[in-house]
N, C-alpha and C positions, 0 to 999 in steps of 0.2 A: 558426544551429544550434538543433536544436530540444533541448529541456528536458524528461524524462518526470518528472512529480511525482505518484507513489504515494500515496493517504491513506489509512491502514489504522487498525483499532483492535483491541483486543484482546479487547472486549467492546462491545455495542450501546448506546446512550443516552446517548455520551460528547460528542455534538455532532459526527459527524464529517463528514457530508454537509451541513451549515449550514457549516460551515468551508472545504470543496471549494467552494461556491457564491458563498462570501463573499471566497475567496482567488482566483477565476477573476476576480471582478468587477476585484478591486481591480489586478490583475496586465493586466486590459485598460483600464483607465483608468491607467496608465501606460504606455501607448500600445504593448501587449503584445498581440499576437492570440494566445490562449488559447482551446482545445479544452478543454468538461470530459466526459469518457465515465464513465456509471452503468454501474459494473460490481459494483454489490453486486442481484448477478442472485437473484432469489429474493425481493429485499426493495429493487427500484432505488425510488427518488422523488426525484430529484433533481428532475426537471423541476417537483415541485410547488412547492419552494423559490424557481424561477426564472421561475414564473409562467405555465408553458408545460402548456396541454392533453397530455393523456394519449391523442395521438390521429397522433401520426409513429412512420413507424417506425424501430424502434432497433435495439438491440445480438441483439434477439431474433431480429430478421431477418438479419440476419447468422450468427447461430448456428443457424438452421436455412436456409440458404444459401438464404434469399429476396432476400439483397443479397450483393454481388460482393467489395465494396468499404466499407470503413468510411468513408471520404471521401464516398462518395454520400449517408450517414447525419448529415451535418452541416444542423444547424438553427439558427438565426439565433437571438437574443434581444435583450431591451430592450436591452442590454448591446452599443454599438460594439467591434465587433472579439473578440465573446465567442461561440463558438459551443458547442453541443451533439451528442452526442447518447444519447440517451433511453435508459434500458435496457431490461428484458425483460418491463415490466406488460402487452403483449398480447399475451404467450406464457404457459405452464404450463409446469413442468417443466426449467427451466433454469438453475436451482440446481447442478444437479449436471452441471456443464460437462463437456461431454466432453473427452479430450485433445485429440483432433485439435484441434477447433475454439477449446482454450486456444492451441495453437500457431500458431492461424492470425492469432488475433486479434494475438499476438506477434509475429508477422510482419511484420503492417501496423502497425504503431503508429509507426514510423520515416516509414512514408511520409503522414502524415498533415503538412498544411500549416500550420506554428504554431510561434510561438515557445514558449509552454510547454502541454504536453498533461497535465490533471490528472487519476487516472483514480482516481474513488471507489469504494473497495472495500466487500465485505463485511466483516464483523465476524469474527475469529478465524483458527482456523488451519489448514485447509484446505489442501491444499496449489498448488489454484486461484490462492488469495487472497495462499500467499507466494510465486508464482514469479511474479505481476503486481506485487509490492511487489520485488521483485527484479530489477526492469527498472531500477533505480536504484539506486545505490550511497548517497543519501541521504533516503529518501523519508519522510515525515512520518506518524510514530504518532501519535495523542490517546488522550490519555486525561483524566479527572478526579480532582480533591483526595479519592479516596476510597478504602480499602485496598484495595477487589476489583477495581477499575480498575488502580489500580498493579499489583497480584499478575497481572493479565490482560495487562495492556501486558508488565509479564518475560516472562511463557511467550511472548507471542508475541517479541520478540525473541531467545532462547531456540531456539525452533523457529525462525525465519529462519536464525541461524546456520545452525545443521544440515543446514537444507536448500539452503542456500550450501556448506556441502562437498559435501554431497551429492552437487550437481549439480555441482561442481567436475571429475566425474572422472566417465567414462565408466560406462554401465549396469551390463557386467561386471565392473568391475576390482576387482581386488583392493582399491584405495585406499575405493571405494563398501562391500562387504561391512566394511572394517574402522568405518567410520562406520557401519553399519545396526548393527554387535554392540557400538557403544558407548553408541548409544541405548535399548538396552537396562538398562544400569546406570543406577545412578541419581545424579544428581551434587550436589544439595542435601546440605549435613551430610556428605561425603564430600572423597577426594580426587581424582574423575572431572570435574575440570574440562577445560573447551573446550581449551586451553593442552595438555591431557597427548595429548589425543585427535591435536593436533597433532605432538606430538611422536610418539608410536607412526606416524604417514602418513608423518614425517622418516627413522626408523630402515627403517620397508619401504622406502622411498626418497625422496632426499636430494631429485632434483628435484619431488618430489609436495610433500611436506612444505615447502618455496620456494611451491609452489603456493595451497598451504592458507592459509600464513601470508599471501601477498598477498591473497588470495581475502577473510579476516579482517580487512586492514587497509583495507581502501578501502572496508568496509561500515561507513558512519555514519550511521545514521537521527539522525533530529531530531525533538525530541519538543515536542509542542504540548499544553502545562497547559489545557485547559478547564474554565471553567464556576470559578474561584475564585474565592475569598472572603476568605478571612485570609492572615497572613504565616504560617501553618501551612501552607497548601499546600506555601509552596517548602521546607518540611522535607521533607515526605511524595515532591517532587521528587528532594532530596539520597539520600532512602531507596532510588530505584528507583535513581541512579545507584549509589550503594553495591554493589548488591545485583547489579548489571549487572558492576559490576567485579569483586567478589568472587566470583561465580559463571562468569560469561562471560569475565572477563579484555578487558572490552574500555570502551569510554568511550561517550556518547550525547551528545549536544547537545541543551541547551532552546533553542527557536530563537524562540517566541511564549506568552505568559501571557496569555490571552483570558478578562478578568473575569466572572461571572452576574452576567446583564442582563437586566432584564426586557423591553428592547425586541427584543434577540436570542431571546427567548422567544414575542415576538407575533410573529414576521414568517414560521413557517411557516403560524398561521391568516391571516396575512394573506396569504398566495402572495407576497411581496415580499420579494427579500432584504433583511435590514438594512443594509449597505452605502448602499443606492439610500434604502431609507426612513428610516433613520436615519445617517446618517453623519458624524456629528458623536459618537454613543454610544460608552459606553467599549469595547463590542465590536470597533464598526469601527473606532478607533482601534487597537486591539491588531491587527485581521485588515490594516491599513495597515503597519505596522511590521513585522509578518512579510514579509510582500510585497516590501517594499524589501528586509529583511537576501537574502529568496531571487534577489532580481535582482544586488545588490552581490556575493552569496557563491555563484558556480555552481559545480554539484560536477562529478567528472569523472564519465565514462562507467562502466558496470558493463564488468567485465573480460564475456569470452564462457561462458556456461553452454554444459554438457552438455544435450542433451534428455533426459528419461526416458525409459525402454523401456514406457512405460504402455501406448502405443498396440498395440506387439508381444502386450502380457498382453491387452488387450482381443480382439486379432486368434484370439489361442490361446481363449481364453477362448468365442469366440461358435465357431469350428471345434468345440470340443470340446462346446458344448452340440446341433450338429448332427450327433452322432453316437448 
C-alpha cells in the first residue's frame, strides 16, 4: 500500500526540503522504496541536496505536457531504492500552477510505484500547496523555535481546515457558500470558531454537518520542531498547540524534534545529504526517529474531496476575454 507524505511549511527557511531529502533517505534504508517529487515549483532544489545535476527532466515537463506520465520522470539516486523526481528549475513560469494540471498531477500520484511518496511542497498558503498537503490526512508541517514560524505554521493549519470543508461539498452547494461567508469573519479574539462554523453546516443539514465533523476528525497533521536549541522550544511547541485548540478546536502531533547542527547546515554546500555524510549527527539521529514512529504509526487514507470549479472560472474567464 502506497503512503502519500506532504511536507509543507508555513513560511520559507524552516528546513523543509533538508527534512524531505533526509526522511526519503532514511525511510529507504529501511528497506522502503521511496519516491521524493519537488513540488515547491517556483523555488524546486531538492535534487541539489541530493546531489543530482539540474539537467532531467521533471515535474516541469509534466506540467507543460512534454511527459505523459509522472512514473517516466523517476530518477535513480545514490540512495538504494530512493528515487526522484526533479521539479520545475528548466521551466519558467510555473509557480502559478494551473488547475487543470494540479488535478492531473492528483491524479497520478496513486499510481506511482512506492511504498512511501514524499512530495516537498512550497512554502505557504496557496491553494496549489494545501490541496497537495491534502492528499493526506496526516502530512508533515515544519516549522522552527521562533514566533513568526509558529504564527506561520497556525495560519497554515488554519487555512488547511477551511479548505478541507471547503472542498468537503460540492462547488455550488449551499454547504460551500456557507464556508466562503464565514471566512469572511474573523475568528481570533472572537466567538467564530471552526466548531460553530460546524455547527451552522449541522443545522442547514444534519447529514453535511456528520460530514464536516468527519472531514475535521481524520485531519491530523504532525508537526516537525526544526532547527532547536533549548528546552524553550518545546514551550513555544505547547503555544502552537494551545492556540491550535483554542482557535481551531482541534489537536496536532509533534511527531520529530530535529536539533541545529552544524553539520545539517554543511551538507547543502556540500550537495550531500547529511544522513549519507553524517549519520551518526544529532540531526540524523532525530530524522531516524521520525522515520521509524512514520513506519510504526500509518495514518489512514483522506476521505474523498470535492474538486473546485476553478477550471469552469478559467474556461468562462478565457471565453469572456475572447469577446
Amino acid at each position: 500500500m502506497q503512503h502519500l507524505i506532504p511536507i509543507a511549511s508555513g513560511k520559507g527557511g524552516v528546513g523543509k526540503t533538508l527534512l524531505a531529502a533526509n526522511l526519503g533517505i532514511a525511510l529507504a534504508q529501511q528497506g522502503k522504496t521511496v519516491v521524493l517529487i519537488d513540488l515547491d515549483l517556483g523555488g524546486s532544489n531538492l535534487h541539489t541536496l541530493l546531489g543530482i545535476r539540474n539537467s532531467h527532466p521533471g515535474i516541469g515537463h509534466f506540467i507543460y505536457k512534454k511527459a505523459e506520465t509522472l512514473e517516466e520522470l523517476l530518477v535513480e539516486t545514490s540512495q538504494h531504492q530512493l528515487f526522484l523526481i526533479p521539479g520545475d528549475g528548466l521551466f519558467c513560469a510555473t509557480a502559478n500552477l494551473p488547475f487543470h494540471r494540479k488535478q492531473a498531477i492528483l491524479k497520478q500520484l496513486p499510481d506511482i510505484p512506492a511504498d512511501f511518496v514524499i512530495l516537498d511542497l512550497g512554502s505557504g498558503t496557496t491553494y496549489n500547496t494545501l490541496d497537495l498537503f491534502l492528499t493526506s490526512s496526516a502530512g508533515l508541517l515544519v516549522t522552527s523555535p521562533d514566533t513568526t514560524a509558529i504564527l506561520n505554521a497556525y495560519s497554515f493549519l488554519k487555512s488547511a481546515m477551511f479548505r478541507l470543508l471547503q472542498r468537503s461539498f460540492s462547488a455550488k452547494s449551499s454547504e460551500r457558500h456557507l464556508v466562503m461567508d464565514f471566512l469572511q469573519q474573523k475568528m481570533e479574539g472572537g466567538n467564530h470558531h471552526i466548531q460553530e462554523l460546524v455547527e451552522q453546516i449541522h443545522r442547514l443539514d444534519a447529514e453535511s454537518g456528520n460530514r464536516a465533523r468527519e472531514a475535521l476528525s481524520q485531519f491530523r497533521p504532525r508537526v516537525v520542531m526544526n532547527m532547536g536549541r533549548t528546552a524553550q522550544d518545546i514551550r513555544l511547541g505547547g503555544r502552537l498547540r494551545k492556540v491550535v485548540q483554542d482557535n481551531l478546536k482541534s489537536g496536532i502531533e509533534f511527531i520529530a524534534y530535529l536539533p541545529q547542527d552544524e553539520y545539517a547546515s554543511r551538507s547543502p554546500l556540500e550537495r550531500t545529504p547529511t544522513l549519507l555524510r553524517y549519520p551518526e549527527c544529532p540531526y540524523s539521529q532525530g530524522i531516524k526517529h521520525c522515520a521509524h514512529r512514520i513506519i510504526q504509526e500509518p495514518v489512514p487514507p483522506m476521505q474523498a474531496l470535492f474538486e473546485d470549479d476553478q477550471d469552469l472560472q478559467e474556461l468562462a474567464d478565457q471565453f469572456g476575454n475572447l469577446l
